[in-house]
C-alpha positions as CSV (number, residue, x, y, z in Angstrom):
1,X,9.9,101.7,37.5
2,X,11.9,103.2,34.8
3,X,13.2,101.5,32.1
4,X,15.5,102.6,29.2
5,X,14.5,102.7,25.0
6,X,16.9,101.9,22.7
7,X,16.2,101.0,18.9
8,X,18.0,98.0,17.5
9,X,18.7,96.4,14.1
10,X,19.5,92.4,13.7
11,X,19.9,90.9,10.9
12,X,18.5,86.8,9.8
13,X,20.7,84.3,8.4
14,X,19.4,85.1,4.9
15,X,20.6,88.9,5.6
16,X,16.9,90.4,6.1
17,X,18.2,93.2,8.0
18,X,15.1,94.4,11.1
19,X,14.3,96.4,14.0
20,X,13.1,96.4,17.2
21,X,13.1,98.6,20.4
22,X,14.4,97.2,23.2
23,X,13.2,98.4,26.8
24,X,15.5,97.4,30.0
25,X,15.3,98.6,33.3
26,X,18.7,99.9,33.6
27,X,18.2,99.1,38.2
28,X,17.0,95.5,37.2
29,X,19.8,93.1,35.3
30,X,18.3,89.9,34.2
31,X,18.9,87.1,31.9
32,X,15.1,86.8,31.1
33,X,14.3,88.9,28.1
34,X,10.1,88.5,26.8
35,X,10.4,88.6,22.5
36,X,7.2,90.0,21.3
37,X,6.0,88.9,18.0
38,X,3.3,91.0,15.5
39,X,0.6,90.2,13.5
40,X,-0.4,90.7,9.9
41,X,0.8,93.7,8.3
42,X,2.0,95.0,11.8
43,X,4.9,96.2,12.7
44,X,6.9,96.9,16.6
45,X,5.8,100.6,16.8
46,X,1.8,99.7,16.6
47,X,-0.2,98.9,19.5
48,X,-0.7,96.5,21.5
49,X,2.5,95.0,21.7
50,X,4.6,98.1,21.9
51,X,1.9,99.2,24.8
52,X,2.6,95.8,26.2
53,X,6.2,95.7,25.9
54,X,6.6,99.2,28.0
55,X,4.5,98.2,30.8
56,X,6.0,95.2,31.2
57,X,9.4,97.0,31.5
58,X,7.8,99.2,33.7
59,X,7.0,96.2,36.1
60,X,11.0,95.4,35.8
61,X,10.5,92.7,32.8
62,X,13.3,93.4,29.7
63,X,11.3,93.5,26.5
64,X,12.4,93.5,23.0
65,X,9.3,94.0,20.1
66,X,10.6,93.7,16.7
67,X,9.7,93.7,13.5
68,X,9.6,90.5,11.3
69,X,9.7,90.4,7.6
70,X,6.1,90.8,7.4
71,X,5.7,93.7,9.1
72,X,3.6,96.3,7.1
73,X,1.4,95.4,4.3
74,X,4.5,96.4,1.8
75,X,7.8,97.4,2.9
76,X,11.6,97.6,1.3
77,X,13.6,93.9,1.6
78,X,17.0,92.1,1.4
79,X,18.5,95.2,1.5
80,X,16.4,97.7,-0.2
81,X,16.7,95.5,-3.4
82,X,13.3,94.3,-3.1
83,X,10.0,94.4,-1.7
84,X,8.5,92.6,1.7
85,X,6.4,93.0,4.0
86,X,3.1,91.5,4.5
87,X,2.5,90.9,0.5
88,X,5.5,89.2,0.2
89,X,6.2,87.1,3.6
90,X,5.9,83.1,3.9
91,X,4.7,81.6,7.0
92,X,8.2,79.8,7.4
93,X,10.4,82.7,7.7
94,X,9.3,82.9,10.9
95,X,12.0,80.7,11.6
96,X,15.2,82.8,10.8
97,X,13.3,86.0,11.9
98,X,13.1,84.6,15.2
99,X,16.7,83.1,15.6
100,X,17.7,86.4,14.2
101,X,16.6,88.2,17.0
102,X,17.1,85.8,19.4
103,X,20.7,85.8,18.4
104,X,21.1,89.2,19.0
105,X,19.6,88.9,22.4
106,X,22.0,86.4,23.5
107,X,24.9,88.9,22.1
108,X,23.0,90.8,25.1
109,X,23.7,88.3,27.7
110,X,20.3,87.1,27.9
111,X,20.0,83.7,28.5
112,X,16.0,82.5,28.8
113,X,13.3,83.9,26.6
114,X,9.2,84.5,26.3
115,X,7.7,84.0,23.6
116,X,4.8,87.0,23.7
117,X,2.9,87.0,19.9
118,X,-0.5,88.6,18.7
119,X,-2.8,86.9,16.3
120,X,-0.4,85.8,13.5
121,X,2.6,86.6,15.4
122,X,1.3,83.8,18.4
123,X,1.0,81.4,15.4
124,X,4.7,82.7,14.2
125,X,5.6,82.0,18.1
126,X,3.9,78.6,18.3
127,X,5.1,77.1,15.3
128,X,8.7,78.7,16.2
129,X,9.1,76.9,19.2
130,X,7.2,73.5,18.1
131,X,9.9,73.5,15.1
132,X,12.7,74.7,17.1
133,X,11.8,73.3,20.2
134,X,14.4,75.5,22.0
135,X,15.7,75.0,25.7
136,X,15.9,78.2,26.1
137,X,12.5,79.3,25.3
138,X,11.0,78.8,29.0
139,X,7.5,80.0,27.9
140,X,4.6,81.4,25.2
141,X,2.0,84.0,25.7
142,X,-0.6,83.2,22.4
143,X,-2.7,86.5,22.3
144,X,-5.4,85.8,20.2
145,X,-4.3,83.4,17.3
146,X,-6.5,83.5,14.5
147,X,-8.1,80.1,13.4
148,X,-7.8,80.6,9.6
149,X,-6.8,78.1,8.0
150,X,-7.6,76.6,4.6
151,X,-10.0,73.9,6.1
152,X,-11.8,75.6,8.3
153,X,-11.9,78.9,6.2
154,X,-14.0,77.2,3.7
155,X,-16.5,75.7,5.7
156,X,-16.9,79.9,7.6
157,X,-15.9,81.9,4.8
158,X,-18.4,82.5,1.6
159,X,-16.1,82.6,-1.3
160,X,-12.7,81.6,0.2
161,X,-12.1,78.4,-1.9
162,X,-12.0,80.2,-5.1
163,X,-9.9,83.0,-3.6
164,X,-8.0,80.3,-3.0
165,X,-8.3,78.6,-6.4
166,X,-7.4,82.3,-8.3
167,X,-4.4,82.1,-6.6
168,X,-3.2,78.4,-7.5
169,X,-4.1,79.4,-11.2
170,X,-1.7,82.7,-10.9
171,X,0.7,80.5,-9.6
172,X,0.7,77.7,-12.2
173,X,0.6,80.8,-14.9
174,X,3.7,82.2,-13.8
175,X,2.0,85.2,-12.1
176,X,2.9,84.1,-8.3
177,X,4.4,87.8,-7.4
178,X,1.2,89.7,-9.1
179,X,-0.6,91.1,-6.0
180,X,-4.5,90.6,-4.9
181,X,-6.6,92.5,-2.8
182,X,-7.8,89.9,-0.5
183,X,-10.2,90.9,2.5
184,X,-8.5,90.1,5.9
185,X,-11.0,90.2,8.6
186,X,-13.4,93.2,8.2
187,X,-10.1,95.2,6.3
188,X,-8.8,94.6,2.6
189,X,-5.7,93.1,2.4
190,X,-3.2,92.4,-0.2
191,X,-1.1,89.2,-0.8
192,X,0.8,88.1,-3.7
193,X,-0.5,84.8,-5.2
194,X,2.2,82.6,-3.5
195,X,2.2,84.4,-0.3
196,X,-1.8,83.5,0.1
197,X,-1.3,80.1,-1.0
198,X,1.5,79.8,1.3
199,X,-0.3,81.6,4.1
200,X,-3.8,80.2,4.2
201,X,-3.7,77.3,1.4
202,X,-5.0,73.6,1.5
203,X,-1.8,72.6,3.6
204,X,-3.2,73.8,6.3
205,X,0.3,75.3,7.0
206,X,-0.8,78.3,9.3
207,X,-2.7,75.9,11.9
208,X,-0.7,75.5,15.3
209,X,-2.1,72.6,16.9
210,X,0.1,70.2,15.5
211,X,2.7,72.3,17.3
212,X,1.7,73.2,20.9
213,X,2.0,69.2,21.5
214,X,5.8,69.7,21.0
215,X,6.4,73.4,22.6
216,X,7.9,71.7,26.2
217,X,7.4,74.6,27.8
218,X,4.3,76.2,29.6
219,X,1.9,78.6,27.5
220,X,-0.6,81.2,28.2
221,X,-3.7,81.7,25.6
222,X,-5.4,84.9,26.1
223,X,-9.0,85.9,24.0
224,X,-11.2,88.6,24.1
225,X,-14.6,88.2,24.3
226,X,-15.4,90.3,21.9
227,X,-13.6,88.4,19.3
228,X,-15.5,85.7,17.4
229,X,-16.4,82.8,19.5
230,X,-14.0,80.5,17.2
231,X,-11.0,82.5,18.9
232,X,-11.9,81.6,22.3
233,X,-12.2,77.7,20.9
234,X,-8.8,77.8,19.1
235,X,-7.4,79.0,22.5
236,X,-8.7,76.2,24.4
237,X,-8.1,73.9,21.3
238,X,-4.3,75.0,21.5
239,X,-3.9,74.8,25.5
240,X,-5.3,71.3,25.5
241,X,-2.2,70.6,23.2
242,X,-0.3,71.8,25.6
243,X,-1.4,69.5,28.4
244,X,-1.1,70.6,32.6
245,X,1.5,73.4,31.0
246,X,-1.5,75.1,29.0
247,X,-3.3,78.2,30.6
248,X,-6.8,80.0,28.7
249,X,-7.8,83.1,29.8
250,X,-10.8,85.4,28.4
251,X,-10.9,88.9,29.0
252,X,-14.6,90.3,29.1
253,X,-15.3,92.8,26.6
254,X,-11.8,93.0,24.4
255,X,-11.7,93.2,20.8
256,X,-8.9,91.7,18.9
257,X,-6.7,94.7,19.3
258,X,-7.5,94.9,23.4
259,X,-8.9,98.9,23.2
260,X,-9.5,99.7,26.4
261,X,-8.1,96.5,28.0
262,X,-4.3,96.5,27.4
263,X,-4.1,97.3,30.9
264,X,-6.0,93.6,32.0
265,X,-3.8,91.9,29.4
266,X,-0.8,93.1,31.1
267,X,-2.0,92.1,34.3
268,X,-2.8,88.9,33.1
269,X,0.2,88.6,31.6
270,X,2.9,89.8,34.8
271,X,0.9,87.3,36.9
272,X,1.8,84.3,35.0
273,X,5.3,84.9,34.3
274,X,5.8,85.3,38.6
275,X,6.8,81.1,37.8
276,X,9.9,82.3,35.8
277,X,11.1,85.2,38.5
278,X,14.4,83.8,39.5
């Protein structure tokens, strides 16, 4: 099926101005549309989710992947008077992000909405929805939310506590926006001071089981075996929040990013939202 691209720009209730690229199969109306959410320092051009989001509309399914305020390790803010991005984001403004560009979809005449994030974007969509907790969100599709917070960094990380601890004592010196080269995974990454403490700090702010108890509608987890086995145990950690709505699925062989597998995932994926077809 053929589907149309257009970029769009919304803009959040604090005037964060983003983008996105919407795909619509022009032969298909509908008043589902499936929001796809990024992870760190990603943005709605990358893969996977801009793979995903085109086969999906390919398979007749409208699809809008945007950028939050954290997309990209640094990037130009509030509009171009400042910097953003990655470095600079808290875990909260996931909130108007998300009603930002859920607002402009309903200016679009789209009426239900999925949920679709990877790794920090399916905590982002998580902790939307458990906040919000939105009627019109009908559904969730977690693809491989990262279980990193504070508490159970400590106890798998060597050296994350005083990480951690630097960044307090920046924070208490005045030095909050100084950046640090932190290592994210098996990458470097930078924060500011107060975006790592906000991010990953004691609060345990970034963990999302709290949340998927409150969602009310059904989610999909998806892992790749190829992640660390504490992905695949967050997963089913998060869908047992979720109760008889929850669904965990592991695809053999996929890394974080799905290579090679994107075409699985988006199997996976088109056969669980059949339930929301009208």
């Amino acid at each position: 099926m053929n589907f149309q691209t257009e970029i769009c720009t919304f803009k959040t209730a604090d005037n964060e101005r983003l983008h996105g690229a919407l795909f619509t199969p022009p032969e298909r109306p509908a008043d589902l549309a499936l929001l796809f959410v990024h992870g760190v320092a990603m943005n709605f051009y990358l893969a996977p989710l801009f793979t995903f989001g085109q086969d999906l509309a390919s398979r007749g399914f409208h699809s809008f992947v945007i950028n939050t305020r954290g997309h990209d390790w640094i990037s130009r803010a509030g509009n171009l008077t400042k910097f953003g991005g990655s470095a600079y984001e808290n875990l909260e403004d996931c909130l108007p992000d998300l009603d930002g560009a859920l607002d402009y979809l309903k200016k679009r005449d789209y009426r239900r909405f999925i949920l679709i994030g990877h790794s920090l974007g399916a905590i982002k969509s998580i902790i939307y929805q458990g906040t919000r907790r939105r009627a019109d969100i009908v559904g969730i599709v977690s693809c491989s939310a990262p279980r990193q917070f504070y508490s159970e960094r400590v106890a798998r990380q060597a050296g994350f506590r005083e990480v951690i601890e630097k960044a307090e004592a920046m924070i208490t010196e005045g030095k909050g926006e100084e950046l640090l080269s932190i290592s994210v995974g098996a990458t470097p990454g930078i924060f500011t001071a107060r975006a790592h403490v906000n991010k990953y700090g004691r609060d345990d702010n970034n963990d999302c089981r709290p949340y998927a108890k409150h969602l009310g509608c059904p989610l999909l987890a998806i892992v790749g075996s190829a992640e660390p086995k504490f992905f695949y145990e967050y997963a089913q950690e998060i869908v047992a929040g979720v109760g008889a709505k929850g669904v965990c699925k592991l695809v053999d062989g996929a890394n974080h990013f799905y290579n090679r597998h994107t075409g699985q995932i988006v199997e996976i994926i088109d056969e669980w939202l059949v339930q929301f077809n009208d």
